[in-house]
Structures are given as structure tokens and as C-alpha cells.
Phi, psi and omega in degrees: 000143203240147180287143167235125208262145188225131156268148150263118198319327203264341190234357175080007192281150172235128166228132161256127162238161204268092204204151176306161174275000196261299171349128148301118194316163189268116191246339167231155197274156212255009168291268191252003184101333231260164219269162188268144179230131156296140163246152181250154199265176190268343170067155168336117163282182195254092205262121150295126199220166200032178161342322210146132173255337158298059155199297179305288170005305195251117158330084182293145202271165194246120163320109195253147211260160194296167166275311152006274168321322199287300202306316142003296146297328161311283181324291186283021161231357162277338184295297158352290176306000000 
């Protein structure tokens, strides 16, 4: 359910209040009697929260070690011996 901020013509107070969308606007003010005006808002800006969805999103592949490296470690352990 979304807030909808209201003025009042006659005393200048702005309030929001917290109503259905199916709900009828609010037509007298609850200050003073005097008639209400919706005003219309700019709505929710858009909060981004973590890293990314290019990082989460995609499986990152697990770092495979060169062949290189493998002949390498083959060698100095045939050396050993």
C-alpha cells in the first residue's frame, strides 16, 4: 500500500498518509475541515543494494591451474626421487 501526501487548501498543512489503492482520496482535512488537495509525488527512488547483478547473476568459473604448472610439479617430483 502506497503513502499519498495531501495539502490543505485553507491552512496549508502537508501530511501523507498510508492507503490502499482501491481507497478514496481523502477529501477534508483532519486540522481543520478545509478541502484537501492529492498532491502528486515523484514515487520511491530505486535503491540498489549489494554488488551487482553482473557478479552475483553469473557463476563464476573456478580457476583451473595452467598445464604448464601441472608438467612442472610432474618434473621436480620425478627429480626427487
Amino acid at each position: 500500500m502506497p503513502n499519498y501526501q495531501y495539502r490543505c487548501k485553507a491552512c496549508g498543512r502537508e501530511f501523507l498518509r498510508f492507503q490502499s489503492i482501491s481507497d478514496e482520496p481523502l477529501s477534508v482535512c483532519p486540522e481543520c475541515g478545509g478541502e484537501l488537495l492529492r498532491l502528486l509525488s515523484g514515487g520511491g527512488g530505486v535503491i540498489y543494494k549489494g554488488a551487482g547483478f553482473y557478479v552475483n547473476d553469473y557463476k563464476k568459473q573456478a580457476e583451473k591451474p595452467a598445464a604448464k604448472d601441472k608438467k612442472d610439479t610432474k618434473d621436480k617430483t620425478s627429480e626427487a626421487s
